[in-house]
C-alpha positions in Angstrom: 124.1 106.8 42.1 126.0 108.1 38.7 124.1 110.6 37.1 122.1 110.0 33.8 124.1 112.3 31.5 121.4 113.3 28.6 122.1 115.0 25.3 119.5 116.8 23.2 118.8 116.6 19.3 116.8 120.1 18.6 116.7 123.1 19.7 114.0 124.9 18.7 110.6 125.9 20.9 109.8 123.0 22.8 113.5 122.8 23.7 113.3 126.2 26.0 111.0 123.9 28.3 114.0 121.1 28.6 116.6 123.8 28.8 115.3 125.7 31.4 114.3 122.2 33.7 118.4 121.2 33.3 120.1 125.0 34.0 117.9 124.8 37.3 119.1 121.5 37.8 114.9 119.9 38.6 116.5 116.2 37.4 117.5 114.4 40.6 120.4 112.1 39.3 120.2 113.4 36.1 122.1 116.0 33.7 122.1 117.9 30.3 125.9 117.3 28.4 125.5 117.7 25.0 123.1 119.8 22.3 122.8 119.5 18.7 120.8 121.0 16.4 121.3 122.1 12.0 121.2 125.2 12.7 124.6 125.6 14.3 123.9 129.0 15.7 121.0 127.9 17.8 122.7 125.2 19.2 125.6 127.2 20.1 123.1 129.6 22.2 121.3 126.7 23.5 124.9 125.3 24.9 126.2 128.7 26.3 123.2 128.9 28.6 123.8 125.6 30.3 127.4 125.3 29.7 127.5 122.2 27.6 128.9 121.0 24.1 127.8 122.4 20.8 127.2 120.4 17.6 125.3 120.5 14.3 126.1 117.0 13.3 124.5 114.1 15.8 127.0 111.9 14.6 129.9 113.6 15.0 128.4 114.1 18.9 127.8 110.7 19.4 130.8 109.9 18.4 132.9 112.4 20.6 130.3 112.1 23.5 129.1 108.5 23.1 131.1 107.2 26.4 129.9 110.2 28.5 125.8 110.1 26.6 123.1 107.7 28.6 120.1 109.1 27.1 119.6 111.4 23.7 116.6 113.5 23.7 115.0 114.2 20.2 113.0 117.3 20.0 112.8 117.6 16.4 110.0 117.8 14.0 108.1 114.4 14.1 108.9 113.9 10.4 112.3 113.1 11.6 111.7 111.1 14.7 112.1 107.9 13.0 114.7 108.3 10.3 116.6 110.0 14.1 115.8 107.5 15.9 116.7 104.4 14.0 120.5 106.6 13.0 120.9 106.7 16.6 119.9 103.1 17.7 123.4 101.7 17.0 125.0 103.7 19.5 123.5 101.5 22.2 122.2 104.7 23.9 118.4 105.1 25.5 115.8 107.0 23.6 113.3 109.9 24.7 111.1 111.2 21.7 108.7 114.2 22.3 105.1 113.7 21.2 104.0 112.1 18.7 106.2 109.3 18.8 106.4 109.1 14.5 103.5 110.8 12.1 102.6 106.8 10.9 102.2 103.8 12.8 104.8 101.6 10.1 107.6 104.3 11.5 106.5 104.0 14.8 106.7 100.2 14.4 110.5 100.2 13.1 111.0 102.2 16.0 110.1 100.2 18.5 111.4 97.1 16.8 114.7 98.4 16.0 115.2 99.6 19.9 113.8 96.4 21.3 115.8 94.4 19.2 119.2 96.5 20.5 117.9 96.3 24.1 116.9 99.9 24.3 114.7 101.6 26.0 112.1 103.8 24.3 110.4 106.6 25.9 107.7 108.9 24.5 107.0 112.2 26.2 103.5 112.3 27.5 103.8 114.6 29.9 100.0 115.5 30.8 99.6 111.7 32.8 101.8 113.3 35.3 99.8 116.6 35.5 98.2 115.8 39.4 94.8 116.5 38.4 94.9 113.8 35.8 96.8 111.7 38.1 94.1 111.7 41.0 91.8 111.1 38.1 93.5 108.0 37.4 93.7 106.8 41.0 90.2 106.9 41.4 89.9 105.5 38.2 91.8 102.4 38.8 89.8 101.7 42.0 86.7 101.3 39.4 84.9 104.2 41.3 83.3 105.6 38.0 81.4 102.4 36.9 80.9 102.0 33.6 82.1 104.7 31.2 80.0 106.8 29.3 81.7 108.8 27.4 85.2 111.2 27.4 85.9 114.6 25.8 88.4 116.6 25.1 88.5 120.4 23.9 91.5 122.0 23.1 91.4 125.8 22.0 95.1 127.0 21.6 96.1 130.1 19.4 98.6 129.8 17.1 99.1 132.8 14.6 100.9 132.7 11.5 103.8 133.9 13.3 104.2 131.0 14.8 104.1 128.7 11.4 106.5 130.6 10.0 109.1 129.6 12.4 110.4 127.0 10.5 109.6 125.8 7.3 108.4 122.2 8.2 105.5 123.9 10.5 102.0 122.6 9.1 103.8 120.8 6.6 101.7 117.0 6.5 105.2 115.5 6.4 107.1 117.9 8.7 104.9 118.2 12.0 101.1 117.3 10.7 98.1 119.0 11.5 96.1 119.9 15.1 95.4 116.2 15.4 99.1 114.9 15.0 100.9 117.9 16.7 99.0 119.7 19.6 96.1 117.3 20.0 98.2 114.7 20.5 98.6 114.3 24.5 94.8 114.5 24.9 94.5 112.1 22.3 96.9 109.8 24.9 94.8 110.7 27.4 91.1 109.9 26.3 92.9 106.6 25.5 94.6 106.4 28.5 91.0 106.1 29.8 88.4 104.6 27.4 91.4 102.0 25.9 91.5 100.3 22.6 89.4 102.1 20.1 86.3 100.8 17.2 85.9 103.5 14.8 86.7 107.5 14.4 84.7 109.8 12.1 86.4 112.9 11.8 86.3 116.5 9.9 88.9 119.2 9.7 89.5 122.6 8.1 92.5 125.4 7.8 90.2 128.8 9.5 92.7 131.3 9.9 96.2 130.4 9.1 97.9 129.5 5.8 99.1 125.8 5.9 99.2 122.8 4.3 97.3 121.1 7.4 94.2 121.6 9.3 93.9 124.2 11.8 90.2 123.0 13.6 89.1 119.7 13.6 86.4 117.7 15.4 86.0 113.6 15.6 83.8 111.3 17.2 84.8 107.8 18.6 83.6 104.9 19.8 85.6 102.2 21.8 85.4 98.6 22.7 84.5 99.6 25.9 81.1 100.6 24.2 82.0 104.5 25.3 81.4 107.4 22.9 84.4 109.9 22.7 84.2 113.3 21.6 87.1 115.9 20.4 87.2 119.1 19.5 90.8 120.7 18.5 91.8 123.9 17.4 94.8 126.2 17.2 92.6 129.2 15.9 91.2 130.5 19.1 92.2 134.2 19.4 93.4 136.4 20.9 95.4 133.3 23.3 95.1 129.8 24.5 91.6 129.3 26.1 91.4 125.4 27.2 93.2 122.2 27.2 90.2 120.6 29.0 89.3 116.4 29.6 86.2 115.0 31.3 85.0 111.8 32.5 81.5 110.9 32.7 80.7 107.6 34.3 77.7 105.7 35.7 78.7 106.2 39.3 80.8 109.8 38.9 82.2 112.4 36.6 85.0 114.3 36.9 86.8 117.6 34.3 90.0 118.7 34.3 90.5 122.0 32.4 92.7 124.8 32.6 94.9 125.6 29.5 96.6 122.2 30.0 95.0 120.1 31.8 96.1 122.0 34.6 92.9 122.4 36.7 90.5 120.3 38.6 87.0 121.6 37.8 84.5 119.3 38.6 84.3 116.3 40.6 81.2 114.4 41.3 80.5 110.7 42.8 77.3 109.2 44.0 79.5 107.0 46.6 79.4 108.8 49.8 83.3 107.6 50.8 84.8 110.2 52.8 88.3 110.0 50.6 86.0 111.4 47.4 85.9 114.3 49.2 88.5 116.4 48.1 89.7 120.1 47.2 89.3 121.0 43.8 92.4 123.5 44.5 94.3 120.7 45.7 94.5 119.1 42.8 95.1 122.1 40.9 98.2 123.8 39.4 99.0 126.7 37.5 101.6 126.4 35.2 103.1 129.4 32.9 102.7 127.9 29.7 100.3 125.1 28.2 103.6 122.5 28.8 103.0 122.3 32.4 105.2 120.6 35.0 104.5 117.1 33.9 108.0 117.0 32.3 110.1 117.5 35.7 108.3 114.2 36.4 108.4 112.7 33.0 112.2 112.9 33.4 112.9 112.1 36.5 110.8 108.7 35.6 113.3 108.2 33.2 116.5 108.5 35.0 114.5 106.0 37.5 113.8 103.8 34.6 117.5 103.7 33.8 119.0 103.5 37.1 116.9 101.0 38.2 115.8 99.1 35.0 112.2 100.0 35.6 109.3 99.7 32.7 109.2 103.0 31.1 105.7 104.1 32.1 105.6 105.5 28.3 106.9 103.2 26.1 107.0 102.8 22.1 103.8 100.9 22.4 102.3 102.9 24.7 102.8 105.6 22.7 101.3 103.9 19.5 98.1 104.1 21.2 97.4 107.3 20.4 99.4 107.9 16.9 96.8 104.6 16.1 93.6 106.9 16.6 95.4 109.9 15.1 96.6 107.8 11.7 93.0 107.0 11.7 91.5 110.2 12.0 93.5 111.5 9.0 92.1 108.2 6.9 88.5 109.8 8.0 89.3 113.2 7.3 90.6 112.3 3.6 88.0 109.4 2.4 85.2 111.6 4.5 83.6 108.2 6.0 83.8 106.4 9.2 86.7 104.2 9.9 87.1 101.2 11.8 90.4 100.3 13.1 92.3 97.2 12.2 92.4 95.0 15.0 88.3 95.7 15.8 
């Protein structure tokens, strides 16, 4: 099959993940042609590393690199992932936006509306479904083995000095990246919903501990869903001295099962009352141990999309998928700011 030539808007931190997955060439059928990024500079060190084009302007890219581009890649600062993506939807070409997929559901909307409407397809990057702990989770999930739900937590405890917001400018800006909810938080956010589906109501607090930015640093929320399940998170980039946990558990009335780790990386408990010989695994088999909190899940994540595209599969991520969890996070920052509980729309 032709290979799935991709180009990538951004070249910042996250980018070094996607840059090192296409020089070691982990993307069956698929290729990195093309960077772009303001800051001309970076871009040109970003495209002398895997021997591909150089630009500042996306336009000027798409325009010299539109009949060669299948897929652009946008690892920018969510502020910009909808004014990006709507610039880039008349050039016909498919769409893969890191997490989240906008910072407000109306942005998200156009999003998906404009690429629908253009016969585009949409991907947002939630790598941590493809993690295999959380995949085996979901197996056994799907074959109803938990019962009823209970309840599902998360806990993330990632450090993140000052250092690190100083970066760039738009770093715990509320307009640039948002807060622990909207930025890091936001693929265990996908998950717990992943799991205990459409949500009722949030209730949420926040505070900036350690750092100084416009955004919180630590904040906790409680949910409820439809399901009648209680969910619990608890976020923070002010553990020190490192990252601790990226952790998700399940508690049902037949089983529970944890996944921790720094990134969801880890089975650490798994417990069923059904005596079926296939629920006895290895917690070490369903373990990895990945050198940074973003895992493997993104080999996966993009070879499902040159499969998508080669084959004209559903993206297993889509623009509505990926609402799901901006929904809960636009709703935690209504919490947060009116400081009472909030029920979502469609309740």
């Amino acid at each position: 099959m032709k290979k799935i030539n991709f180009a990538l808007i951004g070249c910042g931190r996250i980018a070094k993940k996607y840059i090192e997955i296409f020089h070691d060439k982990l993307i069956e059928n698929g290729q990195l042609v093309a960077v772009c990024d303001v800051n001309f500079a970076r871009a040109k060190e970003t495209a002398e590393i895997l021997h591909v084009s150089a630009y500042s302007d996306m336009h000027q890219m798409m325009q010299e690199q539109g009949d060669v581009i299948d897929v652009v890649i946008l690892l920018t600062e969510s502020g910009l992932h909808a004014a990006l993506t709507l610039s880039l939807v008349p050039y016909g070409k498919h769409i893969v936006v890191e997490k989240p997929i906008a910072l407000t559901l109306e942005d998200a909307d156009k999003m998906i509306h404009a690429c629908d409407k253009a016969g585009i397809k949409l991907f947002v990057v939630k790598q941590n479904r493809y993690n295999l702990p959380v995949q085996k989770l979901r197996e056994v999930y799907d074959q109803g083995l938990f019962g009823k739900i209970v309840m599902g937590t998360i806990r993330l405890r990632w450090c993140r000095t000052q250092e690190y917001y100083n970066q760039d400018s738009w770093r715990g800006t509320r307009m640039g990246e948002g807060g622990i909810f909207a930025n890091q938080a936001s693929h265990y956010l996908d998950v717990l919903t992943w799991f205990l589906g459409a949500p009722l109501s949030v209730f949420a607090k926040s505070r900036c501990a350690l750092v100084d930015i416009e955004t919180e640093d630590t904040g906790v929320a409680i949910m409820t869903f439809k399901s009648g399940a209680l969910g619990v998170v608890e976020a923070t980039t002010a553990a020190r001295p490192f990252d601790v946990e990226g952790s998700f558990s399940l508690l049902g009335e037949k089983g529970m099962a944890e996944i921790d780790g720094f990134a969801l990386n880890k089975m650490r408990h798994w417990h069923f009352s059904s005596p079926r010989p296939d629920l006895n695994i290895s917690l070490e088999e369903f373990s990895e141990d990945p050198p940074n909190v973003y895992g493997f899940g993104h080999v996966r994540y993009l070879n499902h999309v040159v499969d998508c595209i080669q084959n004209n599969r559903h993206a297993f991520v889509d623009g509505l998928e990926g609402r799901k969890s901006l929904e809960i996070i636009e709703g935690i920052y209504q919490s947060i700011d009116e400081g009472k509980e909030i029920f979502f729309k469609d309740s």
